[in-house]
ZAGUBA-398076 format. One record per residue: residue in three letters; x negated, y, z negated of N, C-alpha, C in turn; residue number from 1; chain. Coordinates in Angstrom, 3 decimals. Layout:
% residues N
[pt "Ala",[X,Y,Z],[X,Y,Z],[X,Y,Z],NUM,"A"]
...
% end
This chain:
% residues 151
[pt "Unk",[-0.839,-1.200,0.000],[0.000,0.000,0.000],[-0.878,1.256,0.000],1,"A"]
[pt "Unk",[-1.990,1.363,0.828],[-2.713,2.301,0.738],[-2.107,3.075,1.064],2,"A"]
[pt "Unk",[-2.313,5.133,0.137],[-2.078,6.038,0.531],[-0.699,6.187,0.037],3,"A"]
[pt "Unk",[0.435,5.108,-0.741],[1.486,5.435,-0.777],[1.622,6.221,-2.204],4,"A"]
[pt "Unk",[0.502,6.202,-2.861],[0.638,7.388,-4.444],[0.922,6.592,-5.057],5,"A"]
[pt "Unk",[1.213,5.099,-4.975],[2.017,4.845,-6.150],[1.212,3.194,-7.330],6,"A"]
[pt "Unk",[0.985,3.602,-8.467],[0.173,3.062,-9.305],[0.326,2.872,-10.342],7,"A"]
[pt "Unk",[-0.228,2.484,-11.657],[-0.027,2.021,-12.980],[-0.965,1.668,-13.435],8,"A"]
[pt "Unk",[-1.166,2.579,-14.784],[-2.148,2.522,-15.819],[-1.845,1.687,-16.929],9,"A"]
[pt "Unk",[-2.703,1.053,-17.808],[-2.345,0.644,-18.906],[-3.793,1.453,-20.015],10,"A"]
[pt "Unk",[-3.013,1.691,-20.851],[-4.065,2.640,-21.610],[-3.096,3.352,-23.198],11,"A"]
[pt "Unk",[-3.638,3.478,-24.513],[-3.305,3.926,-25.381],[-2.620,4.844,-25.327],12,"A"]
[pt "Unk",[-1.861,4.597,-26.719],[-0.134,5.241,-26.299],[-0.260,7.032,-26.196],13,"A"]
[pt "Unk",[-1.807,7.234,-27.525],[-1.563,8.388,-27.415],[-2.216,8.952,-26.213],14,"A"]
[pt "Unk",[-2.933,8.672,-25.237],[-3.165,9.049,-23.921],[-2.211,9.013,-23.442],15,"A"]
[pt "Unk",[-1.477,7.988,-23.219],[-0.517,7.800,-21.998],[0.609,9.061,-22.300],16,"A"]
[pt "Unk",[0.759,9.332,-23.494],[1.600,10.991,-23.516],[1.115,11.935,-23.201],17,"A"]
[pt "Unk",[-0.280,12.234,-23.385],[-0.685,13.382,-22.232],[-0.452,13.064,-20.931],18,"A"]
[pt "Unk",[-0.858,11.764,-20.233],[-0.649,11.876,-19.202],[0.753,11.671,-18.625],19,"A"]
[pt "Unk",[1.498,11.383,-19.139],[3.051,11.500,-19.030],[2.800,13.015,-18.526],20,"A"]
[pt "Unk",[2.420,13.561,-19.377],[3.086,15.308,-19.490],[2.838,15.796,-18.326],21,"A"]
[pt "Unk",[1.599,15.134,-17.997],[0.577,15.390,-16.658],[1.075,15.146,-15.257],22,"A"]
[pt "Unk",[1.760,13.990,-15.579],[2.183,13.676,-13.878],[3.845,14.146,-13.937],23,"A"]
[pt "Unk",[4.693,14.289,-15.419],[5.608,14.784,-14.692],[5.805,16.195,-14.217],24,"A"]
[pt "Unk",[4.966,16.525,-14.604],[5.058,18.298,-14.107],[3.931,18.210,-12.306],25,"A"]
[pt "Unk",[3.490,17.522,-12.435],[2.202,17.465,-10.838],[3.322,16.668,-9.442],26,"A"]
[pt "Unk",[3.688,15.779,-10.366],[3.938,14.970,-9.137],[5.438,14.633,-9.332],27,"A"]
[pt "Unk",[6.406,14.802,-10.428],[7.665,14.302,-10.235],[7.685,12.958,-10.201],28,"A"]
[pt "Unk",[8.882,12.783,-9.700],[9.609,11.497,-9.228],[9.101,10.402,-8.295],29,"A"]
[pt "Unk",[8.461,9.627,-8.044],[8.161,8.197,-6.642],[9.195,7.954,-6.234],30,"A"]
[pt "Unk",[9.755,7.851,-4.686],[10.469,7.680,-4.039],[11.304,6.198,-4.314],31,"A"]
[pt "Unk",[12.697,6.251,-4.321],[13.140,5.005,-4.680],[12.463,3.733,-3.836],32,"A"]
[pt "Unk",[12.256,4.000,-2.657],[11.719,2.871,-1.753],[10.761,2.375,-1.842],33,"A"]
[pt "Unk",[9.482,3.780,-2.307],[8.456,3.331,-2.560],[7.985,2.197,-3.528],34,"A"]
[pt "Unk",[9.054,2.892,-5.216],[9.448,1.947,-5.967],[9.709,0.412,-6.087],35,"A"]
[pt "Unk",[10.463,0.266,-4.852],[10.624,-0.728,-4.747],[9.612,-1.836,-3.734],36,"A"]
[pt "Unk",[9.261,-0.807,-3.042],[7.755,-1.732,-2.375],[6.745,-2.213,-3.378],37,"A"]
[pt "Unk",[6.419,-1.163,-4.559],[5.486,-1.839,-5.220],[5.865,-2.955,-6.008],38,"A"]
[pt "Unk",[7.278,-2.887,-6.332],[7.810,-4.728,-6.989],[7.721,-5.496,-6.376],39,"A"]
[pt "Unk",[8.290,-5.116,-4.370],[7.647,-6.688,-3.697],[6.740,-6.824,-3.850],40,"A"]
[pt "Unk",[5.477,-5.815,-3.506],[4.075,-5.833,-3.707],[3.641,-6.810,-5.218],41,"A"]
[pt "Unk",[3.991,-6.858,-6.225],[3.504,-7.263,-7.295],[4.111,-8.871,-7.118],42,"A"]
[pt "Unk",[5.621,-8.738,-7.285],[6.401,-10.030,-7.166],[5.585,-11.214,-6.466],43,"A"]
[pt "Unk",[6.037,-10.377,-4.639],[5.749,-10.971,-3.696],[4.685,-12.326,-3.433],44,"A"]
[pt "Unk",[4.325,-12.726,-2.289],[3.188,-13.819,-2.165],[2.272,-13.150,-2.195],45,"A"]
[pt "Unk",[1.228,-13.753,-3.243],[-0.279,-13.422,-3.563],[-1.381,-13.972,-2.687],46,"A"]
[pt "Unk",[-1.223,-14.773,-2.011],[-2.490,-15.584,-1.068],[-2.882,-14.948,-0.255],47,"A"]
[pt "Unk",[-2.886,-13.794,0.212],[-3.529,-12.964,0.882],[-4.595,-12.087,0.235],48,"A"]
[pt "Unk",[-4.350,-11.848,-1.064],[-5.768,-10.954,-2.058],[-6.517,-11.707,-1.450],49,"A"]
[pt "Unk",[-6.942,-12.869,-2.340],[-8.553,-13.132,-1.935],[-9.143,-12.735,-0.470],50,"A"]
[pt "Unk",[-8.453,-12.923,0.136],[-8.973,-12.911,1.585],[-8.771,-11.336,2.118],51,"A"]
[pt "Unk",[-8.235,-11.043,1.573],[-8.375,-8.685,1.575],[-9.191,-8.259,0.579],52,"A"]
[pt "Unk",[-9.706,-8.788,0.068],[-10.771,-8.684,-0.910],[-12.426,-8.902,-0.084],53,"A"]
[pt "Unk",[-11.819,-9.781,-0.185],[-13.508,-10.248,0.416],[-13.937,-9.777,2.037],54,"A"]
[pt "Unk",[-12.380,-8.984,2.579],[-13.079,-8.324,3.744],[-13.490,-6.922,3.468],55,"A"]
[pt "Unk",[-13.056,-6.265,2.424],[-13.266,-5.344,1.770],[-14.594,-5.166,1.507],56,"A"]
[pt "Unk",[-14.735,-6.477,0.661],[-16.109,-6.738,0.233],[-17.353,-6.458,1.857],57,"A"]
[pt "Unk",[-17.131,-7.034,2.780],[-17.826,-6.747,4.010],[-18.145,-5.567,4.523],58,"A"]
[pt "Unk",[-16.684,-4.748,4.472],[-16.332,-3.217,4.747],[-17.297,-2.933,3.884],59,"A"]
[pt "Unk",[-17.440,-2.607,3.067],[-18.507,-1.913,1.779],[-19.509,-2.127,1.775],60,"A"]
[pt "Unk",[-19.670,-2.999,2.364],[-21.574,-3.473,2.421],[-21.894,-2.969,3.515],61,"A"]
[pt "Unk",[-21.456,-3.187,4.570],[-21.478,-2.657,6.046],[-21.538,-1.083,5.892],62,"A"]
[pt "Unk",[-20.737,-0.237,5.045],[-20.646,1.100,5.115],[-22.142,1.560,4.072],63,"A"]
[pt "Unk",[-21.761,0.906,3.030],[-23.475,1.162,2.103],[-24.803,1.222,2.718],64,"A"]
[pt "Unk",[-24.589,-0.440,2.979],[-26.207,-0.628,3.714],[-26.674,0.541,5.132],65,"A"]
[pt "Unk",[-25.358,0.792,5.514],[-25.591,1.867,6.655],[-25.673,2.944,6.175],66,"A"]
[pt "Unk",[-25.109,3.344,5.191],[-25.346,4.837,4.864],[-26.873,4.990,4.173],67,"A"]
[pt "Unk",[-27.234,4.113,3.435],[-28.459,3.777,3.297],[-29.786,3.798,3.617],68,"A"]
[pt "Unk",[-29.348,3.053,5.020],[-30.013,3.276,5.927],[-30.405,4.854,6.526],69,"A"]
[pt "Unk",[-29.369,5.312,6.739],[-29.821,7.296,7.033],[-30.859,7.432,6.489],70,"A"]
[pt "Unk",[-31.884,8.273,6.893],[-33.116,8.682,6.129],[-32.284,10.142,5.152],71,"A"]
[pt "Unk",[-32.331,10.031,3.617],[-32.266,11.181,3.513],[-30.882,10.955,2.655],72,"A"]
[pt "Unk",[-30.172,10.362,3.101],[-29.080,9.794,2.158],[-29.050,8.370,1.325],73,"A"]
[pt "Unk",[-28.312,8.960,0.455],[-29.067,7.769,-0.707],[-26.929,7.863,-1.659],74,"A"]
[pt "Unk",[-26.574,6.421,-1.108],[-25.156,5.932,-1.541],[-25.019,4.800,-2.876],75,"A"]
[pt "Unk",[-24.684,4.407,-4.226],[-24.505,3.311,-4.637],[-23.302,2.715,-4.405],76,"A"]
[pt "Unk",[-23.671,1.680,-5.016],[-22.473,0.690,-4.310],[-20.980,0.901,-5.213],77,"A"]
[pt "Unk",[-19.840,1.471,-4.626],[-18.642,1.846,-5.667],[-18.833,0.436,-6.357],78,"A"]
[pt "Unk",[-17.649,0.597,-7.794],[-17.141,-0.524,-8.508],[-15.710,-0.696,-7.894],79,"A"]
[pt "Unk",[-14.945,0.475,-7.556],[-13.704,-0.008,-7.340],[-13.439,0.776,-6.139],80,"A"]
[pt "Unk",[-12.038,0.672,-5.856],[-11.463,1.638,-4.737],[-12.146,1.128,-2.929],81,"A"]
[pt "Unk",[-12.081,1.868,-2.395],[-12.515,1.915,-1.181],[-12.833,2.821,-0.496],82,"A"]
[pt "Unk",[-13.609,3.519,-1.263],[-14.638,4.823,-1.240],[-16.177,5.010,-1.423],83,"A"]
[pt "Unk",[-16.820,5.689,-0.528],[-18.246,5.569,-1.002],[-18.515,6.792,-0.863],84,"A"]
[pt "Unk",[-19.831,7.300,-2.134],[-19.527,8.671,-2.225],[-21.174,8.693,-2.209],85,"A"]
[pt "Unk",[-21.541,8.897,-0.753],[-23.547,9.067,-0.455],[-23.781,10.584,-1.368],86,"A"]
[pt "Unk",[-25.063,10.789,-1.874],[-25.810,11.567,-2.315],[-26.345,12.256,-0.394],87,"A"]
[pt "Unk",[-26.367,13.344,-0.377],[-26.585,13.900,0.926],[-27.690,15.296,0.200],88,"A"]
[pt "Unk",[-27.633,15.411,-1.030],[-28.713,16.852,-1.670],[-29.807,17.180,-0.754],89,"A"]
[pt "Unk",[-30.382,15.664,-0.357],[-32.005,16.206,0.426],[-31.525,16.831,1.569],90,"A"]
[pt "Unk",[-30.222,17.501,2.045],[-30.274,18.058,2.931],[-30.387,19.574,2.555],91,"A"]
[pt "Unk",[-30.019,19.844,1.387],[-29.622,21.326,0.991],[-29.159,22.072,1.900],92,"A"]
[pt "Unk",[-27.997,21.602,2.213],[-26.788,22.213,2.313],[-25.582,22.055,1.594],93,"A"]
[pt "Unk",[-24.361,22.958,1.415],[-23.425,22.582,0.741],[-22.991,21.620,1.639],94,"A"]
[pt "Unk",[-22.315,20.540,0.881],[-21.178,19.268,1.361],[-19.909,19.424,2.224],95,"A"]
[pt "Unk",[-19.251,20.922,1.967],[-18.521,21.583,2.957],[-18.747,21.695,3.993],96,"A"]
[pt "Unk",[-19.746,22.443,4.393],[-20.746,22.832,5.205],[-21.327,21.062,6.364],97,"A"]
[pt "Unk",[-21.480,20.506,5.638],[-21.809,19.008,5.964],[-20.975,18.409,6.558],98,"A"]
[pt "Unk",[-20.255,18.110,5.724],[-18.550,17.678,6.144],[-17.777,18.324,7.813],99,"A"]
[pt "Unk",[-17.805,19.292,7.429],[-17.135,20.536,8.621],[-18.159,20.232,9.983],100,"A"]
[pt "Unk",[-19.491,19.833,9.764],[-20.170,19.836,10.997],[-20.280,18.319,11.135],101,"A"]
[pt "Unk",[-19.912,17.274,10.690],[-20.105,15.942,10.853],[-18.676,15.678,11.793],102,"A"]
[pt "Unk",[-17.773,16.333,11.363],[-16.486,16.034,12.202],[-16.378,17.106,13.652],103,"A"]
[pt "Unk",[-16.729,18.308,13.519],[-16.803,19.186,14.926],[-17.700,18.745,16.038],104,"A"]
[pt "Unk",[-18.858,18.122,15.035],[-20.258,17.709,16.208],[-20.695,16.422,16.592],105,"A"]
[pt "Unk",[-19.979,15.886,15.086],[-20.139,14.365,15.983],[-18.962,13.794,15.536],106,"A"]
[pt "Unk",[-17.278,14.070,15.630],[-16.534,13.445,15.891],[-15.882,12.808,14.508],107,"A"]
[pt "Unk",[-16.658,12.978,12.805],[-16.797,11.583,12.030],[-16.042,12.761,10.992],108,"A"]
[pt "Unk",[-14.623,11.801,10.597],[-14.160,12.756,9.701],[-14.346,11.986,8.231],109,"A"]
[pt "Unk",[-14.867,12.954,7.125],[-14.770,12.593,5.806],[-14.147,14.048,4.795],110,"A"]
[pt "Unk",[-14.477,13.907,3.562],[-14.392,14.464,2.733],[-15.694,14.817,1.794],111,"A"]
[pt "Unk",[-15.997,16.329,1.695],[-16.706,17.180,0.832],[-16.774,16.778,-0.482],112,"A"]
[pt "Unk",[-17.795,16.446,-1.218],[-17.787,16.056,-2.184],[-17.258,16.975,-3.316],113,"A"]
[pt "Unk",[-17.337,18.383,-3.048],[-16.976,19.336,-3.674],[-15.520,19.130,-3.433],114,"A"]
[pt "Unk",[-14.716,18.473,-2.741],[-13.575,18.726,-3.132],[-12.815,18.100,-4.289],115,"A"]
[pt "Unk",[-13.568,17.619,-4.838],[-13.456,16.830,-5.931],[-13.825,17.326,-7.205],116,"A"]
[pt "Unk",[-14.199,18.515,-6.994],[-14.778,19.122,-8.360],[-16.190,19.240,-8.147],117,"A"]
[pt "Unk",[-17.060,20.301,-9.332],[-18.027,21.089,-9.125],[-18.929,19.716,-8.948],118,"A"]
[pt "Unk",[-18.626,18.566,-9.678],[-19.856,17.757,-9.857],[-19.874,16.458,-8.609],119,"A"]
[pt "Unk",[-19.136,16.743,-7.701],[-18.986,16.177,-6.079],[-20.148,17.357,-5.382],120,"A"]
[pt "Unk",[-20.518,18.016,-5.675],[-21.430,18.879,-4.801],[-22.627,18.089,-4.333],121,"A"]
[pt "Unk",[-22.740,18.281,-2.986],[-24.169,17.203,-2.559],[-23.791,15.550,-2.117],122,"A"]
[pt "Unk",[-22.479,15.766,-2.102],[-21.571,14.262,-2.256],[-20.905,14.547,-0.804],123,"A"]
[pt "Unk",[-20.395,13.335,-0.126],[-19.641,12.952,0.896],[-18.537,11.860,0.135],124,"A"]
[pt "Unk",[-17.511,11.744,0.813],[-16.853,10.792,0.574],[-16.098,10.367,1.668],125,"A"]
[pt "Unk",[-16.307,9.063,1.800],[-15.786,7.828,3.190],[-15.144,6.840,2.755],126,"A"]
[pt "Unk",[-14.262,6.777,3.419],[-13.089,5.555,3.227],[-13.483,4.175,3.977],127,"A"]
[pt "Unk",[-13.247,3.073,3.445],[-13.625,2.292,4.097],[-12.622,1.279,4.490],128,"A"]
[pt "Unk",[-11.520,1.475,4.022],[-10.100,1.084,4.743],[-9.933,0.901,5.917],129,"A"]
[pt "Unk",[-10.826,0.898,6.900],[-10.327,0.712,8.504],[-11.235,-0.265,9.092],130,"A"]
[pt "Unk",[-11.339,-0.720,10.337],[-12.032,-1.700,10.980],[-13.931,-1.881,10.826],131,"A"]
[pt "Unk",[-14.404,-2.679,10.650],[-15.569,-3.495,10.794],[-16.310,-2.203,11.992],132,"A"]
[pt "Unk",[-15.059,-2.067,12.944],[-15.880,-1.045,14.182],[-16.411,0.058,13.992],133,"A"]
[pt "Unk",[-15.323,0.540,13.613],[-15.175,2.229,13.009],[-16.295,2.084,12.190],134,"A"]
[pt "Unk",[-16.323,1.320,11.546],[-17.314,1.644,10.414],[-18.754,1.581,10.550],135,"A"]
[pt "Unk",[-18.895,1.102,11.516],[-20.696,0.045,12.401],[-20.540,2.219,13.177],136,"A"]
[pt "Unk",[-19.075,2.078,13.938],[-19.460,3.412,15.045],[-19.726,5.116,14.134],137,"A"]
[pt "Unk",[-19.154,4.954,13.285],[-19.397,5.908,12.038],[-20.543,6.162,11.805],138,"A"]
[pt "Unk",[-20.976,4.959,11.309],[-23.078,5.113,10.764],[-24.027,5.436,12.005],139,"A"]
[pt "Unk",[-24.037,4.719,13.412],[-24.011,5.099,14.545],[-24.166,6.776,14.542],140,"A"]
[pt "Unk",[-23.061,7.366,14.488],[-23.038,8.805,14.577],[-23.345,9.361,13.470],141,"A"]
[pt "Unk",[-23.543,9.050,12.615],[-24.190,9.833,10.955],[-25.391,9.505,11.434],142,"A"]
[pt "Unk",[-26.240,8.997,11.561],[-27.658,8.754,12.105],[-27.977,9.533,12.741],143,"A"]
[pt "Unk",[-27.296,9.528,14.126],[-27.691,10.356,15.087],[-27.422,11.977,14.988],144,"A"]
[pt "Unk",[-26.828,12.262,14.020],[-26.346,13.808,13.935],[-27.300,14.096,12.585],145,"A"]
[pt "Unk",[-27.816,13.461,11.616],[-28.783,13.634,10.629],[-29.900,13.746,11.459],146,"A"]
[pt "Unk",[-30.436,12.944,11.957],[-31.840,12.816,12.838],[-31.578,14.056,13.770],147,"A"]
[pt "Unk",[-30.708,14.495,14.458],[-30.923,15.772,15.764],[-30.780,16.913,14.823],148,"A"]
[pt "Unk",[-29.997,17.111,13.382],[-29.914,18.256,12.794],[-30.818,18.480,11.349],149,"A"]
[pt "Unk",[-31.392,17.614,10.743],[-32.358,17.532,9.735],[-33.408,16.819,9.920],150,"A"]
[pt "Unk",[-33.911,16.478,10.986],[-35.611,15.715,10.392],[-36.074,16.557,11.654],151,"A"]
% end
């Protein structure tokens, strides 16, 4: 259900009342439908995790070891999610700045690490939710647009 907002924490009671307070004033209500996708989602047949897992698992290695690879960027390996968030500093430039010219010049859209708050600065962030391809043709063009614009 990627992208559909909709999730569940388990966590101490007296947290979970701040964050009550938190999401009902941010975000309101989840759509009845949505609602109800995440019960099939939970209910539903499970034999498909392992095997969306472990391509996941591929996706992430494939996107790491490549980002890695860049001279100059330096990524660890997430624990969760399907996000990888490279260290890009040795370029000294802001991440905005980075971001904005990775997608105009060579095509590759991500997210500014700064948009995440002051301590995303020097940060990229890439999804790795999409094909084996995208992701091989991605590093492909992060290479080649690091190497023609920083070394």
């Amino acid at each position: 259900m990627t992208g559909w907002r909709l999730g569940y924490a388990i966590m101490p009671e007296e947290l979970a009342q701040g964050v009550e307070l938190l999401l009902v004033h941010s975000i309101g209500c989840t759509a009845t439908f949505t609602q109800m996708a995440g019960i099939a989602a939970l209910q539903g047949d499970q034999s498909f995790v392992d095997e969306y897992r472990s391509e996941y698992q591929v996706r992430r290695d494939l996107l790491i070891d490549g980002l890695n690879s860049i001279p100059g960027v330096q990524c660890q390996m997430p624990n969760g999610a399907f996000y990888a968030f490279p260290n890009v500093k040795s370029f000294k430039q802001a991440s905005r700045d980075i971001a904005g010219r990775l997608l105009d010049e060579a095509g590759v859209a991500l997210l500014a690490g700064s948009d995440f708050g002051r301590g995303g600065e020097g940060y990229l962030r890439l999804c790795y939710a999409t094909s084996r391809e995208v992701i091989s043709d991605t590093i492909e063009k992060m290479k080649i647009f690091f190497q023609v614009n920083y070394h």
